[in-house]
VMD Tcl script that draws the C-alpha trace (Angstrom):
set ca {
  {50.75 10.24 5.17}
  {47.94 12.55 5.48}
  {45.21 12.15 8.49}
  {41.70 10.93 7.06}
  {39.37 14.03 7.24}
  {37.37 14.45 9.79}
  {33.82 12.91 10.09}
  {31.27 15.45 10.86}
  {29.11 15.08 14.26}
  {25.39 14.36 14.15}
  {24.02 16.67 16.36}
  {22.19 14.67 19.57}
  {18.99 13.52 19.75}
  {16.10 15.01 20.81}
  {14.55 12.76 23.45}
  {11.35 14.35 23.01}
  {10.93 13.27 19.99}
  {10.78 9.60 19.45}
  {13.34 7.90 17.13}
  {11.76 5.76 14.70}
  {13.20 2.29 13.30}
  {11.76 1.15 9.82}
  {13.17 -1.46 7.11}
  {12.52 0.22 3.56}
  {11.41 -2.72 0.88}
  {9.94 -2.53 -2.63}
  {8.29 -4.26 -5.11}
  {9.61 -4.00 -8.84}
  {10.01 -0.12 -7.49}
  {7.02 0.37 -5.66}
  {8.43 0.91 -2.20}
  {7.32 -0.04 1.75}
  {8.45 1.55 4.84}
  {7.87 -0.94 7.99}
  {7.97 0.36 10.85}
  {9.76 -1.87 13.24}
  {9.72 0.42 16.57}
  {9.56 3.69 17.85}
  {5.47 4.10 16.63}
  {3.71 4.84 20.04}
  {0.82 2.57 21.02}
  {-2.11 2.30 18.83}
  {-4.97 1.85 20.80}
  {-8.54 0.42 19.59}
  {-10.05 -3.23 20.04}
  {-10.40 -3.69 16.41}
  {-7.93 -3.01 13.27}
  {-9.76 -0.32 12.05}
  {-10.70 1.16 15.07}
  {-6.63 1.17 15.18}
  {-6.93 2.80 12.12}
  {-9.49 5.49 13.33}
  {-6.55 5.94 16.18}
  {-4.03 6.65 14.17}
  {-5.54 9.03 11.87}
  {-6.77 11.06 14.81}
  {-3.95 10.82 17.29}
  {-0.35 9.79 15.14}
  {-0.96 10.92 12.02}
  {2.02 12.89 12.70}
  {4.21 9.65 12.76}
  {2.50 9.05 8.64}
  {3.67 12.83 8.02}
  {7.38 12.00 8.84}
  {7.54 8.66 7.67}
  {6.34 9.77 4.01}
  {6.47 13.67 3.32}
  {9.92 15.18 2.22}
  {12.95 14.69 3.75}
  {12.59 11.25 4.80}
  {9.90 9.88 2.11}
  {8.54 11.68 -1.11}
  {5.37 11.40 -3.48}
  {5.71 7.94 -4.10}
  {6.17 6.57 -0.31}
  {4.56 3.84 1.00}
  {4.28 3.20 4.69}
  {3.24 -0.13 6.99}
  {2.43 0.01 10.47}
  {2.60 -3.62 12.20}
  {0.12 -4.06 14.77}
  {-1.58 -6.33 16.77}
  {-5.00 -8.48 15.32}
  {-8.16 -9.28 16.50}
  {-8.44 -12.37 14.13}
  {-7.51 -15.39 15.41}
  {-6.09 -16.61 12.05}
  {-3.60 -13.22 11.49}
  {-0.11 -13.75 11.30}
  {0.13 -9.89 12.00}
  {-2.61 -6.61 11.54}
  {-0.96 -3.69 9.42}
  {-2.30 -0.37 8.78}
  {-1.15 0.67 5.29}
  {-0.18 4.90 4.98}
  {0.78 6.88 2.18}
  {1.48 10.95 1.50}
  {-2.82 11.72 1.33}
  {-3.46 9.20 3.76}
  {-4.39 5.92 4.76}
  {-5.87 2.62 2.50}
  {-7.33 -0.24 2.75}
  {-5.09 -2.89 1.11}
  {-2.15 -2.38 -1.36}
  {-0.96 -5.25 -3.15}
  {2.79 -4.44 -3.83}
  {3.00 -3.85 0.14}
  {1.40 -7.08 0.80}
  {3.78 -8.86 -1.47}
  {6.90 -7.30 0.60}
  {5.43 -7.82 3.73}
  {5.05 -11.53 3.03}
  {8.97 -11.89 2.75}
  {9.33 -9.24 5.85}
  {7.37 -11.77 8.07}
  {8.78 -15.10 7.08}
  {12.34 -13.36 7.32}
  {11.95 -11.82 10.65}
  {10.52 -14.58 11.86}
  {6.58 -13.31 12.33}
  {5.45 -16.89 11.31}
  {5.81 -20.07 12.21}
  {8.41 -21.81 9.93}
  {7.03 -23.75 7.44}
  {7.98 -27.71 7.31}
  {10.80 -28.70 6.05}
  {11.27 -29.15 2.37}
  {7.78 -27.01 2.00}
  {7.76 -24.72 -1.35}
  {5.89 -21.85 0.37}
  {5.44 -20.52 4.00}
  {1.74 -19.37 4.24}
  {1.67 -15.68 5.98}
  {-2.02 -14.26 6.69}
  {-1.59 -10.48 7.01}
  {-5.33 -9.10 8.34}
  {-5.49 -5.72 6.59}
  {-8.10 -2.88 6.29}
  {-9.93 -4.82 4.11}
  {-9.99 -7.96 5.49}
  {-7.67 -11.22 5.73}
  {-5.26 -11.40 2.79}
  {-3.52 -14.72 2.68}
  {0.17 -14.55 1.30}
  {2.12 -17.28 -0.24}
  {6.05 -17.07 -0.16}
  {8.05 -18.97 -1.65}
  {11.02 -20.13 0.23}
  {13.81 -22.06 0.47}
  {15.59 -23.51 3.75}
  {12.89 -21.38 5.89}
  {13.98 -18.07 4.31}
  {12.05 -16.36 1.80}
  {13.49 -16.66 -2.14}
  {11.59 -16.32 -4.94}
  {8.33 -15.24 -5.90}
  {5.08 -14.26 -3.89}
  {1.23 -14.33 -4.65}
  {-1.98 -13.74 -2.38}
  {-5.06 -13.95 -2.11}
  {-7.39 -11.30 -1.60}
  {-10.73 -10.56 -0.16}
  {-13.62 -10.87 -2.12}
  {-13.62 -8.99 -5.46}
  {-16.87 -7.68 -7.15}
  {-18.25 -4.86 -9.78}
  {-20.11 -2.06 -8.07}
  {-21.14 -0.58 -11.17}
  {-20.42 -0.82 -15.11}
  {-20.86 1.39 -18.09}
  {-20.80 4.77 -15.99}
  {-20.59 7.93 -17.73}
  {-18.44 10.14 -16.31}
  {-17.46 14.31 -17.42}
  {-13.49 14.27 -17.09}
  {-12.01 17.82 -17.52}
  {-9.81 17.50 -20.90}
  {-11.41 14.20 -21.69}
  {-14.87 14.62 -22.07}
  {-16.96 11.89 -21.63}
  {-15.25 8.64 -20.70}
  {-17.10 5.15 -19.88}
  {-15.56 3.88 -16.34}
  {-16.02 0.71 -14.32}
  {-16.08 0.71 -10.81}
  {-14.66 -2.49 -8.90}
  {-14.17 -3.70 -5.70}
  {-11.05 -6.04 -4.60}
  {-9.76 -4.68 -1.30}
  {-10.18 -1.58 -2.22}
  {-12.42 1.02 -4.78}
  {-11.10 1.45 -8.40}
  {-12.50 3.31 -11.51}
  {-11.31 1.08 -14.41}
  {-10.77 3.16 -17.91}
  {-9.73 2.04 -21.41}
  {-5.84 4.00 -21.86}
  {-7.33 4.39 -25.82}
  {-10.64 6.33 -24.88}
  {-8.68 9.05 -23.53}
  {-5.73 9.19 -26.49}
  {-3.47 7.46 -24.36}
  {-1.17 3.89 -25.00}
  {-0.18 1.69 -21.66}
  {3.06 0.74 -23.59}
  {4.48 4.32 -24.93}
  {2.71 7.05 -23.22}
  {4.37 8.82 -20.57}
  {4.36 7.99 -17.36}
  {3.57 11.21 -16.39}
  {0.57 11.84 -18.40}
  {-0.67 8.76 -17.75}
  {-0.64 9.35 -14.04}
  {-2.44 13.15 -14.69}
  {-5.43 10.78 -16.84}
  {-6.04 8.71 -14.07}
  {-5.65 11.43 -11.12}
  {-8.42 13.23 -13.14}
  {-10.38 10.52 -13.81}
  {-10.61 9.58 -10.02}
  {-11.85 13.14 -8.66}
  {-14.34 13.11 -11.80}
  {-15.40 9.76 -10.24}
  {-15.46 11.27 -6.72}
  {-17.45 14.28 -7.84}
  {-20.14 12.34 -10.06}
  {-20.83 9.29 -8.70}
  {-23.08 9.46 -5.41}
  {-23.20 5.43 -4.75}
  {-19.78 5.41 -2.18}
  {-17.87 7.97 -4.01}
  {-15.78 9.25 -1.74}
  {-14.49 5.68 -0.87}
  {-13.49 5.60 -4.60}
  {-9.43 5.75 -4.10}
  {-7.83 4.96 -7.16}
  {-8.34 4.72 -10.88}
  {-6.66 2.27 -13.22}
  {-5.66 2.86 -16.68}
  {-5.74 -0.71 -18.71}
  {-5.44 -1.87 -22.46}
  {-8.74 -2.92 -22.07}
  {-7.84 -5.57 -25.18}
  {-5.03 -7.27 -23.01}
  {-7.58 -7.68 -20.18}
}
mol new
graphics top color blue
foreach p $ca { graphics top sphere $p radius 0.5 }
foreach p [lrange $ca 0 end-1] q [lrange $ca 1 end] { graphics top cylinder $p $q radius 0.2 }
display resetview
C-alpha cells in the first residue's frame, strides 16, 4: 500500500508580527470578520475616540484583515472593544476595504448571535424567546434581539437602531451618465442618498448587480461633490423601487 503524500510545512511564524484570531460570519452573504484576539490595545476613553485610535495607529490591522489575500472588495470587519456606556453588552468598531463606519446592519445582526453564543451576555431566563444584546456602536446604542432557544442563538434577529431622520428631500443632484437625478438624504446610523432604481433606467429585480452597484457608487461621489450640508459624511447611496417603499 502506498504511503499518503506528504503534507507540506507552513513555514514558522514571524513573532514580530502578531497572529490574528477572527470568526468569519455573514448575513444572507454579506460577511463579518470578528476579531477575537491578536488586535493590539485600542486606547481612547470613549468609542470613538477608539475609533480615532485605530485609524491613526492600527489601521494596518483593517488593511490585513480586509485587502487581498485574506479579505477582498466585499469584506467586512468588527473590532470588539471595551464601552463607556453603562448599558453595552460590548463596543465594536465596524472596518471595511475604504475604511471605517458608523453602524452596519447585516454586522449587527451577526454580532447579535456572536455574543449570545460566546457567551458576551448574560443568559436570558429560561424559556425566554429572545436574549436582548446591546452592542454600543459608532453611532450610538443599537439594541439587538436574538432569538434563541435553550440559551443558544436559533432563528431570526432584529434591532433597533438609533434615531432615524431626513436631512434633506428633493435634492437635485448632476450624476455623470445620469444627468439630473432627485436624491433623498437620510439619517439612521449612518448617511444615505436614497434614489428611485427607474430614474436612472435601472430595475431592483433584473438589473445587474454590477451596474447597479456602478449607479449608486456614482450617485454617492455626485452627492459628496454637490451637497455642502455634511457631505463628506454622506457614505452610502441606496438604490430602491421607490413604489415598493
Amino acid at each position: 500500500m502506498a504511503s499518503p503524500p506528504a503534507v507540506p510545512r507552513l513555514p514558522p511564524h514571524d513573532p514580530r508580527t502578531p497572529a490574528l484570531s477572527v470568526v468569519d460570519m455573514h448575513t444572507g452573504g454579506e460577511p463579518l470578520r470578528i476579531v477575537l484576539a491578536g488586535c493590539p490595545e485600542v486606547v481612547g476613553p470613549t468609542l470613538l475616540a477608539k475609533q480615532r485610535y485605530m485609524r491613526q495607529h492600527l489601521d494596518h490591522v483593517r488593511r490585513r484583515l480586509m485587502f487581498e489575500p485574506r479579505g477582498h472588495r466585499d469584506m467586512y470587519g468588527a473590532v470588539l472593544v471595551p464601552s463607556e456606556l453603562p448599558d453595552a453588552h460590548l463596543g465594536v468598531l465596524f472596518l471595511h476595504n475604504e475604511g471605517y463606519s458608523s453602524m452596519c446592519g447585516h454586522a449587527v445582526l451577526a454580532l447579535g448571535r456572536f455574543a449570545l453564543d460566546f457567551g458576551l451576555v448574560p443568559a436570558p431566563p429560561a424559556g425566554a424567546r429572545e436574549a436582548l444584546v446591546n452592542i454600543h456602536c459608532p453611532c450610538g446604542l443599537v439594541a439587538a434581539f436574538v432569538e434563541c432557544e435553550g440559551g443558544r442563538s436559533g432563528g431570526p434577529v432584529r434591532f433597533h437602531s438609533v434615531p432615524a431622520f431626513a436631512l434633506a428631500t428633493d435634492l437635485l443632484v448632476d450624476v455623470p451618465g445620469h444627468g439630473k437625478v432627485v436624491v433623498d438624504i437620510a439619517y439612521g446610523g449612518a448617511f444615505y442618498a436614497f434614489v428611485s432604481a427607474e430614474k436612472l433606467g435601472l430595475d431592483v429585480c433584473s438589473t445587474k448587480t454590477r451596474d447597479l452597484m456602478d449607479a449608486a457608487s456614482a450617485v454617492t461621489e455626485a452627492v459628496k461633490a454637490q451637497v455642502s450640508t455634511d457631505a463628506a459624511i454622506i457614505a452610502d447611496t441606496l438604490l430602491c423601487d421607490m413604489e415598493g417603499i
